[in-house]
N, CA, C and O atoms as CSV, one atom per row, in Angstrom:
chain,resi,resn,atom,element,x,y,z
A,1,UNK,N,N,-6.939,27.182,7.160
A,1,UNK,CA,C,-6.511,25.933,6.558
A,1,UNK,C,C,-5.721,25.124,7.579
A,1,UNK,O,O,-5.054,25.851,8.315
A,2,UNK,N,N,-5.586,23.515,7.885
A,2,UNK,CA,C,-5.219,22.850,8.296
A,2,UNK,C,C,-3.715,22.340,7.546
A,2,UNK,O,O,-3.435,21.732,6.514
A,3,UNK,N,N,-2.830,23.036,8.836
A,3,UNK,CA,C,-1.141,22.167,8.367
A,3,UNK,C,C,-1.151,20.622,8.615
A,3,UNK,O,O,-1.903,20.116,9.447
A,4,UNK,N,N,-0.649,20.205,8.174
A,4,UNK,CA,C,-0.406,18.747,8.425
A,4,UNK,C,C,0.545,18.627,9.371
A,4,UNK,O,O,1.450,19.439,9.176
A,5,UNK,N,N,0.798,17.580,10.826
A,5,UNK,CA,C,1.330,17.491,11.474
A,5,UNK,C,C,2.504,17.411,10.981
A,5,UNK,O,O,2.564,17.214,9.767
A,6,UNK,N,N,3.952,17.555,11.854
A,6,UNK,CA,C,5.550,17.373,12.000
A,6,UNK,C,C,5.371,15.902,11.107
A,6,UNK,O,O,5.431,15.701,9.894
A,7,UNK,N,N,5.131,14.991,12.238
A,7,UNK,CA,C,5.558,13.495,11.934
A,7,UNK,C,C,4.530,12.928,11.451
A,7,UNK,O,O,4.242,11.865,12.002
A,8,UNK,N,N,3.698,13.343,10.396
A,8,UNK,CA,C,3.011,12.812,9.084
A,8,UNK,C,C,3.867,12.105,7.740
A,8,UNK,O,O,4.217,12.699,6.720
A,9,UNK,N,N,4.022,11.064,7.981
A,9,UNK,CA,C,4.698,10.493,6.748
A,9,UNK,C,C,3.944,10.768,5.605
A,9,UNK,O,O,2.799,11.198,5.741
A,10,UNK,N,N,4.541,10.536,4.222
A,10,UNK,CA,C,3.887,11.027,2.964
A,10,UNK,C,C,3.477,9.464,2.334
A,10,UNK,O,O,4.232,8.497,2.231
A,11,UNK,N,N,2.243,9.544,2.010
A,11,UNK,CA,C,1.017,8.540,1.207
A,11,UNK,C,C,2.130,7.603,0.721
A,11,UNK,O,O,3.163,8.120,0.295
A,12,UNK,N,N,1.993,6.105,0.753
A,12,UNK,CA,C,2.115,5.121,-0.305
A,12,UNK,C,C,1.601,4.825,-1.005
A,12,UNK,O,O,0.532,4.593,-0.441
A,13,UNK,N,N,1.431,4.520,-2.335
A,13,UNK,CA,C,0.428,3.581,-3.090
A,13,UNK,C,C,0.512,2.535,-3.698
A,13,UNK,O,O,1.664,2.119,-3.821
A,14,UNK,N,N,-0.418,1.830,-4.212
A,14,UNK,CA,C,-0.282,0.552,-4.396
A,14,UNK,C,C,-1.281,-0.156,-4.744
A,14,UNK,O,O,-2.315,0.500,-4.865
A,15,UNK,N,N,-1.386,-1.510,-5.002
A,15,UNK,CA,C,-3.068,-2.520,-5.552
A,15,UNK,C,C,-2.826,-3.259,-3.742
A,15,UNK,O,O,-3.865,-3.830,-3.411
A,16,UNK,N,N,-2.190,-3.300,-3.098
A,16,UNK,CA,C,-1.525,-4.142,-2.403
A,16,UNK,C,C,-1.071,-3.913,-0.947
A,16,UNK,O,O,0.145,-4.029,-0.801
A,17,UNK,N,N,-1.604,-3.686,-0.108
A,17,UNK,CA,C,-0.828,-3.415,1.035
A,17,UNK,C,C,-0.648,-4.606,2.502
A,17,UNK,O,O,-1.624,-4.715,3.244
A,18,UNK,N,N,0.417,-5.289,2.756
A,18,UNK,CA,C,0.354,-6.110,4.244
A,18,UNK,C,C,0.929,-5.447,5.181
A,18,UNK,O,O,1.998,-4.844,5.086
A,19,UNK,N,N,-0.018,-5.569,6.466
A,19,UNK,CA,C,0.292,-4.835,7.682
A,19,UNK,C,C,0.727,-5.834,8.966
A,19,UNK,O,O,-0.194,-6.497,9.441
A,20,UNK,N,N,1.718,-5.950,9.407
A,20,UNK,CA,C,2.369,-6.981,9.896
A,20,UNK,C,C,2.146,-6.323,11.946
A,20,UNK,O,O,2.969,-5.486,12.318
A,21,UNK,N,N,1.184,-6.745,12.863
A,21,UNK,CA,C,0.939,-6.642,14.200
A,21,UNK,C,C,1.289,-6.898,15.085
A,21,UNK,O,O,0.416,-7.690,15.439
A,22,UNK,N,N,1.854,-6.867,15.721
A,22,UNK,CA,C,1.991,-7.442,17.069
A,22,UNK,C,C,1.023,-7.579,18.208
A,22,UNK,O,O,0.507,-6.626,18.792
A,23,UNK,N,N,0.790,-9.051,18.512
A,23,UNK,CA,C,-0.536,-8.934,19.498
A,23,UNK,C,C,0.200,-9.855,20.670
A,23,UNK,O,O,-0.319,-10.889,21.091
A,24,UNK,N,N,1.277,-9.428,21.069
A,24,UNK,CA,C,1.650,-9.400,22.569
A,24,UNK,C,C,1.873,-11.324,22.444
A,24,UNK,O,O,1.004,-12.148,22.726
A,25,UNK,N,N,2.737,-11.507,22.140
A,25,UNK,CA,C,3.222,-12.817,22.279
A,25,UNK,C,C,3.228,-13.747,20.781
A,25,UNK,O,O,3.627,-14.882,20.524
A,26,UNK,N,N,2.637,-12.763,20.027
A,26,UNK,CA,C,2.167,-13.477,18.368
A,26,UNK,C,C,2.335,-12.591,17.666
A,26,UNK,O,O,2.944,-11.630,18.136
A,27,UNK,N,N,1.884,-12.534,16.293
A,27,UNK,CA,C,1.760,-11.836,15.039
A,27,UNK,C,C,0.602,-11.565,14.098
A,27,UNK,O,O,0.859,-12.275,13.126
A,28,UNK,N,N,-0.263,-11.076,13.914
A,28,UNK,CA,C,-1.155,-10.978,12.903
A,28,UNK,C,C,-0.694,-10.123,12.044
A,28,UNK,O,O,-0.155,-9.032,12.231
A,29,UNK,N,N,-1.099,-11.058,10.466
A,29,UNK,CA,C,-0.586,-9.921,9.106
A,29,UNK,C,C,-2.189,-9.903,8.347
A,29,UNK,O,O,-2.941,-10.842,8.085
A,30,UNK,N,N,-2.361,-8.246,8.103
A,30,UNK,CA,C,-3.658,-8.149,7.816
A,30,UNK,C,C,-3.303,-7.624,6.706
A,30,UNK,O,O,-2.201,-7.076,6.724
A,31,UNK,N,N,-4.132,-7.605,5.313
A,31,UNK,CA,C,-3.897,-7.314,3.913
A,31,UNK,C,C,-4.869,-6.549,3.609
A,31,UNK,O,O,-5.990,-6.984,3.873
A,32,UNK,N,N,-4.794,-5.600,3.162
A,32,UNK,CA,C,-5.442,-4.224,2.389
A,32,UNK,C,C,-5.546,-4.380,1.063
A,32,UNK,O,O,-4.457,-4.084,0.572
A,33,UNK,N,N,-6.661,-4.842,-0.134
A,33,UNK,CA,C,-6.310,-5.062,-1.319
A,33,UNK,C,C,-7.324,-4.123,-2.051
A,33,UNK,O,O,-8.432,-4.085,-1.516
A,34,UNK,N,N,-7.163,-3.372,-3.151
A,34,UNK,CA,C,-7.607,-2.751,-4.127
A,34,UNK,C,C,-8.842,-3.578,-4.723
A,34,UNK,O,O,-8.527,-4.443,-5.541
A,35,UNK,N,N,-10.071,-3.450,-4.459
A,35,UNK,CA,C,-11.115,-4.140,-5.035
A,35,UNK,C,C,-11.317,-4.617,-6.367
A,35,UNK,O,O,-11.593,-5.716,-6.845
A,36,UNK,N,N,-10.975,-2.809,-7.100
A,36,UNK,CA,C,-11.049,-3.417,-8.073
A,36,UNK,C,C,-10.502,-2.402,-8.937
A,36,UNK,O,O,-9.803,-1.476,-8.524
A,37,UNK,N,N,-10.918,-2.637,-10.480
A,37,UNK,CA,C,-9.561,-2.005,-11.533
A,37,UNK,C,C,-10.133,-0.301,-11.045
A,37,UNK,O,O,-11.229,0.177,-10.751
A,38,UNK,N,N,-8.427,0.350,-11.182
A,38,UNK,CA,C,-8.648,1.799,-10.961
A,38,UNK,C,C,-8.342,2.335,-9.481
A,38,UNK,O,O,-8.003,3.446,-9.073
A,39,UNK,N,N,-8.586,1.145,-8.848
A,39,UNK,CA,C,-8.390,1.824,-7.347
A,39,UNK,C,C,-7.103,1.839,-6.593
A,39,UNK,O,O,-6.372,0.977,-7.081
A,40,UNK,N,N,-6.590,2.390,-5.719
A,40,UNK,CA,C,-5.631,2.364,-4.793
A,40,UNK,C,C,-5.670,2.385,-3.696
A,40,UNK,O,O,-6.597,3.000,-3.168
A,41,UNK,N,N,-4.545,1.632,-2.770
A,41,UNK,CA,C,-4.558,1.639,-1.179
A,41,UNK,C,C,-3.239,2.693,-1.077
A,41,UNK,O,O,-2.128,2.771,-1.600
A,42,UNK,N,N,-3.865,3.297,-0.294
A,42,UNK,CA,C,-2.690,4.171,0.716
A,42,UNK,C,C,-2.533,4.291,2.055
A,42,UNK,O,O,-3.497,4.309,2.821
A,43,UNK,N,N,-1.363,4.377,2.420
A,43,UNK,CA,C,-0.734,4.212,3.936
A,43,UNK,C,C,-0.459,5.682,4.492
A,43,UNK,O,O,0.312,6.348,3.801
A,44,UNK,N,N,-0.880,6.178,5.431
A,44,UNK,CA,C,-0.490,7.521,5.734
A,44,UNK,C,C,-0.280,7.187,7.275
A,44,UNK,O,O,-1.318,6.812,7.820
A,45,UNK,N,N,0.724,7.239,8.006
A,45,UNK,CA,C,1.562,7.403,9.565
A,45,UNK,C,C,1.653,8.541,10.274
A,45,UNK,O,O,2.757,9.065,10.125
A,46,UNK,N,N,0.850,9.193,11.064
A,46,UNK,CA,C,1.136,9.992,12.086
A,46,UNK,C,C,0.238,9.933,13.527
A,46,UNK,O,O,-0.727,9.212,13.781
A,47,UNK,N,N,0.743,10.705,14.174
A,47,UNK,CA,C,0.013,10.656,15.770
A,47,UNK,C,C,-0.369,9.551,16.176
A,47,UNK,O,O,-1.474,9.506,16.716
A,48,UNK,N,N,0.401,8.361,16.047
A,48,UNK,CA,C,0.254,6.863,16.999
A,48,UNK,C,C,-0.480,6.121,16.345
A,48,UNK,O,O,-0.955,5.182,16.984
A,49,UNK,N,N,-0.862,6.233,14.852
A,49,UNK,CA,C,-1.547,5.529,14.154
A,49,UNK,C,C,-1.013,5.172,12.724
A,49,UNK,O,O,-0.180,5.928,12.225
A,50,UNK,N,N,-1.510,3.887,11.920
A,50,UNK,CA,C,-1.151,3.840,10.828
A,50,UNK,C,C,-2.262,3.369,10.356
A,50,UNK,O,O,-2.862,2.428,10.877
A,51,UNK,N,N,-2.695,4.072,9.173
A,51,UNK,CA,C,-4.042,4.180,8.245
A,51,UNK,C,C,-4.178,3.526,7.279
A,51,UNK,O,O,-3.556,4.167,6.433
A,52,UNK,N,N,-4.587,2.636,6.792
A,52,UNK,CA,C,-4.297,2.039,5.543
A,52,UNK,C,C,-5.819,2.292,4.851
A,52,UNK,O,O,-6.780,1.577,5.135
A,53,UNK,N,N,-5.883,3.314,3.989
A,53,UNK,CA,C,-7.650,3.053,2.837
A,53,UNK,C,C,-7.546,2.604,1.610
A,53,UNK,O,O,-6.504,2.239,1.066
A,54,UNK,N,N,-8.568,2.621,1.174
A,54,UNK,CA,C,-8.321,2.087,-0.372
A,54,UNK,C,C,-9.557,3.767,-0.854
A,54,UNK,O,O,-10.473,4.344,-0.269
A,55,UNK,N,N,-8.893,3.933,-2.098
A,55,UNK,CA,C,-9.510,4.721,-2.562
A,55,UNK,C,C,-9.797,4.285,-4.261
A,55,UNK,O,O,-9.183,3.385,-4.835
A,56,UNK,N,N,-10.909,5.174,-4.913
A,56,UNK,CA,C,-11.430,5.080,-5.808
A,56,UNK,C,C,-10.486,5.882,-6.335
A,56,UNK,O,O,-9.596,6.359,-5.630
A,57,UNK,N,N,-10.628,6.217,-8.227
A,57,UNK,CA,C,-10.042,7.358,-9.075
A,57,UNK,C,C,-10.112,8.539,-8.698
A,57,UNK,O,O,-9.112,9.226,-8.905
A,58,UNK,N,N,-10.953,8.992,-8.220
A,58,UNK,CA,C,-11.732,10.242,-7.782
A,58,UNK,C,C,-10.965,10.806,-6.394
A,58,UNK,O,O,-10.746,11.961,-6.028
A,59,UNK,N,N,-10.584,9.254,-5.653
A,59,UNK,CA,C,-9.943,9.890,-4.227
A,59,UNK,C,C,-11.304,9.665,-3.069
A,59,UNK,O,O,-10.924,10.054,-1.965
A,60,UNK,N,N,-12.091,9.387,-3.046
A,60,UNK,CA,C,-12.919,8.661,-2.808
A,60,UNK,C,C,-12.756,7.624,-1.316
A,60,UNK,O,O,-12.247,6.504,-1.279
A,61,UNK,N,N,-12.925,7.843,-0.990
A,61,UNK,CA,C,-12.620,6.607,0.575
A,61,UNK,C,C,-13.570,5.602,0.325
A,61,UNK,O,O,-14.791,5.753,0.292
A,62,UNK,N,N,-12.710,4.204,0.089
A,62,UNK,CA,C,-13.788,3.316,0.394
A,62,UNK,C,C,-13.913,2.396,1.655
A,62,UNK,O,O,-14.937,2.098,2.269
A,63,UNK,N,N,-12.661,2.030,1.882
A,63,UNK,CA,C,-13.097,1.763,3.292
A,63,UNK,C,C,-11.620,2.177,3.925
A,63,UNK,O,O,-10.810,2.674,3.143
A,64,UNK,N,N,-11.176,1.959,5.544
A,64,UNK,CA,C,-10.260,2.416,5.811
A,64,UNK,C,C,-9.952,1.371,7.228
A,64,UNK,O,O,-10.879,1.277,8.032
A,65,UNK,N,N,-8.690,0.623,7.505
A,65,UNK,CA,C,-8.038,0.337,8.653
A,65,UNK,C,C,-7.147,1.073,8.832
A,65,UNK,O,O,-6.337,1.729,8.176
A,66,UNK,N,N,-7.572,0.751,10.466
A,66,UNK,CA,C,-6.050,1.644,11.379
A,66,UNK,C,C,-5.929,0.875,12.556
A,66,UNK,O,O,-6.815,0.242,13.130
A,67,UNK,N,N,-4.458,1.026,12.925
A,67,UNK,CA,C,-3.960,0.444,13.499
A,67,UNK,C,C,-2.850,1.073,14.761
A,67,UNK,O,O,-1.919,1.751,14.324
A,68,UNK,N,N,-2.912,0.894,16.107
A,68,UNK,CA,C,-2.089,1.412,16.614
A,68,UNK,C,C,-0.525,1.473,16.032
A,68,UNK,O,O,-0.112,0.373,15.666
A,69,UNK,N,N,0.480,2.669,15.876
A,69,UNK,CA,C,1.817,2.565,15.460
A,69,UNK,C,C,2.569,2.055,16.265
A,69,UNK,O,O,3.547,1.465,15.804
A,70,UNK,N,N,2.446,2.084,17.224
A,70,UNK,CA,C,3.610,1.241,18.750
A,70,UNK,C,C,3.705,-0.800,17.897
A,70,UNK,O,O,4.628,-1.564,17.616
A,71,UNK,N,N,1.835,-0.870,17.786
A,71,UNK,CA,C,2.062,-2.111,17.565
A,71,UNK,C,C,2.798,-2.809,16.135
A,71,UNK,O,O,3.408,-3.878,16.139
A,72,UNK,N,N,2.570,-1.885,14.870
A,72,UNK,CA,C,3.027,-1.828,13.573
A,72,UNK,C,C,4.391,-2.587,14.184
A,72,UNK,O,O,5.068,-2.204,15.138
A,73,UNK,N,N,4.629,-3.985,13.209
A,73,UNK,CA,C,6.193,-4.293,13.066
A,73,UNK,C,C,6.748,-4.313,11.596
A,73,UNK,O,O,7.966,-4.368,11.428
A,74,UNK,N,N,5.609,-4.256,10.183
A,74,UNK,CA,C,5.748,-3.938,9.487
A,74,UNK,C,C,4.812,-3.367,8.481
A,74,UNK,O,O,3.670,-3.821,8.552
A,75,UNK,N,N,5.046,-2.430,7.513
A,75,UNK,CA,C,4.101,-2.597,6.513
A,75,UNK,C,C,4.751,-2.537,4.968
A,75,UNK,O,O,5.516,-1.693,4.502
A,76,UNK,N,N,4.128,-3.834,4.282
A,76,UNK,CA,C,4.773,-3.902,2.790
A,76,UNK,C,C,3.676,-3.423,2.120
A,76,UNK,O,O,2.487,-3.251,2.389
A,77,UNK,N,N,4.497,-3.230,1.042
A,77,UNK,CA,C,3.591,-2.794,-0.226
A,77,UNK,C,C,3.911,-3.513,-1.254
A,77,UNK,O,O,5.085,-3.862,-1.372
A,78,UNK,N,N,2.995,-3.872,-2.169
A,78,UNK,CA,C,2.840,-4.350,-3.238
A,78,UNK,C,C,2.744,-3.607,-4.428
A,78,UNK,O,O,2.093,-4.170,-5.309
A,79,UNK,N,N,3.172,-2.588,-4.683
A,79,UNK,CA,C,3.307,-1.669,-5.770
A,79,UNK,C,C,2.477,-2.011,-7.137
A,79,UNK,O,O,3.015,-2.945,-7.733
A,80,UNK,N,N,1.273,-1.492,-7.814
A,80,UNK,CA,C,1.057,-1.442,-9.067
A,80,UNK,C,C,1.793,-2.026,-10.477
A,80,UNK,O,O,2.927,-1.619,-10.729
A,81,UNK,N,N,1.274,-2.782,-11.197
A,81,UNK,CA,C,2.016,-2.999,-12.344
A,81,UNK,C,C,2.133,-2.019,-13.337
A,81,UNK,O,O,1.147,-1.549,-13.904
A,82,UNK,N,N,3.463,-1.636,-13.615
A,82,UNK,CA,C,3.278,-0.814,-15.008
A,82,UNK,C,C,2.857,-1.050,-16.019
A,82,UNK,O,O,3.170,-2.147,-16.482
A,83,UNK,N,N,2.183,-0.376,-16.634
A,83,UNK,CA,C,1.634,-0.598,-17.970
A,83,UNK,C,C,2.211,-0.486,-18.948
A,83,UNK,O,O,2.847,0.549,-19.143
A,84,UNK,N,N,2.186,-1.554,-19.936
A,84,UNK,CA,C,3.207,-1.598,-20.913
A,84,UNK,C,C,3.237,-1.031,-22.175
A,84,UNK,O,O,2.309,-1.274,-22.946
A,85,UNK,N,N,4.185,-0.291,-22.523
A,85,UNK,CA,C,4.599,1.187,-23.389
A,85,UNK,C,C,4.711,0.353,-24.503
A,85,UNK,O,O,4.781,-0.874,-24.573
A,86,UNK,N,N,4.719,1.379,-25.523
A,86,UNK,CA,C,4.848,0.415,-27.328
A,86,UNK,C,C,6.366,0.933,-27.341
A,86,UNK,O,O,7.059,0.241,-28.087
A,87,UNK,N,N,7.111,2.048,-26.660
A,87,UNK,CA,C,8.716,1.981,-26.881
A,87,UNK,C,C,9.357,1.004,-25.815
A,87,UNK,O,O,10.576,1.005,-25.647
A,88,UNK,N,N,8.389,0.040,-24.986
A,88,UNK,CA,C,9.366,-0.680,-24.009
A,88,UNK,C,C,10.186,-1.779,-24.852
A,88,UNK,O,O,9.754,-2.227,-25.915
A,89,UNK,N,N,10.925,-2.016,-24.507
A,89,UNK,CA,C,12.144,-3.293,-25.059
A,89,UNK,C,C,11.293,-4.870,-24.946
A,89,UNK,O,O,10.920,-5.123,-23.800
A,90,UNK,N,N,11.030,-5.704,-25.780
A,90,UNK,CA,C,10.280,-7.002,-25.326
A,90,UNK,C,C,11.476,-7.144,-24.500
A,90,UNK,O,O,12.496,-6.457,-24.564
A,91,UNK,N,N,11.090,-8.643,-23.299
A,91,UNK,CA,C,11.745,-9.345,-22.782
A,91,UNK,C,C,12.622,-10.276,-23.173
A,91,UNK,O,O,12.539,-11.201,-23.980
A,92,UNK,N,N,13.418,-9.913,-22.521
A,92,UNK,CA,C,14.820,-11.608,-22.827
A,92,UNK,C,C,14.048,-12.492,-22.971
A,92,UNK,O,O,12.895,-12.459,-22.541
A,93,UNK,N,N,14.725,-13.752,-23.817
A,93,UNK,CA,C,13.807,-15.059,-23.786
A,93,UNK,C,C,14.682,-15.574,-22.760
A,93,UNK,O,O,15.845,-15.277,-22.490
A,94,UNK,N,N,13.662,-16.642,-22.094
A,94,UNK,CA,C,13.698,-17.500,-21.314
A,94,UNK,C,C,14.766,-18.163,-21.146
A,94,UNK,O,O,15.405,-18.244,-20.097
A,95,UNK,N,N,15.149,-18.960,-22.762
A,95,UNK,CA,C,15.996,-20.107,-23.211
A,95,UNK,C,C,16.839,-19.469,-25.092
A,95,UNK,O,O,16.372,-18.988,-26.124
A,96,UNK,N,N,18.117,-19.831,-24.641
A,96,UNK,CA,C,18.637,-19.691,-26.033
A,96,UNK,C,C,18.480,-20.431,-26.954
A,96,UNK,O,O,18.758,-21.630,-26.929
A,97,UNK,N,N,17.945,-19.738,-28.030
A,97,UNK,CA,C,17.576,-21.114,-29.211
A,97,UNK,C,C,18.635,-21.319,-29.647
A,97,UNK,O,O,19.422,-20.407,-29.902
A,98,UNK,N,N,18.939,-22.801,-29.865
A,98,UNK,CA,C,19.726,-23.788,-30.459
A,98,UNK,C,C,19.512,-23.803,-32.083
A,98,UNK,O,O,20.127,-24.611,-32.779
């Protein structure tokens, strides 16, 4: 069986991922988005690279960027919406009725 390297960071997930570059005097921000309902992008960091795929329910690879880590200056995530519970609290209103 295969250990996972020392400096393997652990998976992000998300509908959502921006990957922020450095191309030597500039910036490119490249976006990773979840196609479609059900799926997820994940970020996994080790050995001089940062991976960004999107996967199906199943786990599934559907497609995958990578990117040198030296050049990485950032990566955000856009985190999933929760789905809304029948014990959640409705929301504050907006405006106090008069």
């Amino acid at each position: 069986m295969i250990e996972p390297a020392d400096d393997v960071v652990p998976l992000v997930k998300g509908d959502r991922v921006e990957i922020l570059i450095d191309t030597g005097g500039a910036s490119r921000t490249y976006e990773v988005v979840a196609t479609r309902a059900g799926r997820r992008v994940e970020v996994r960091t080790g050995r001089g690279l940062v991976e960004v795929s999107e996967l199906t329910r199943g786990g599934t690879v559907v497609r995958t960027a990578r990117f040198m880590a030296g050049r990485v200056l950032a990566v955000v995530e856009h985190p999933a919406a929760d789905a809304i519970r029948p014990d959640d609290a409705p929301p504050p209103p907006l405006f106090a009725a008069s």
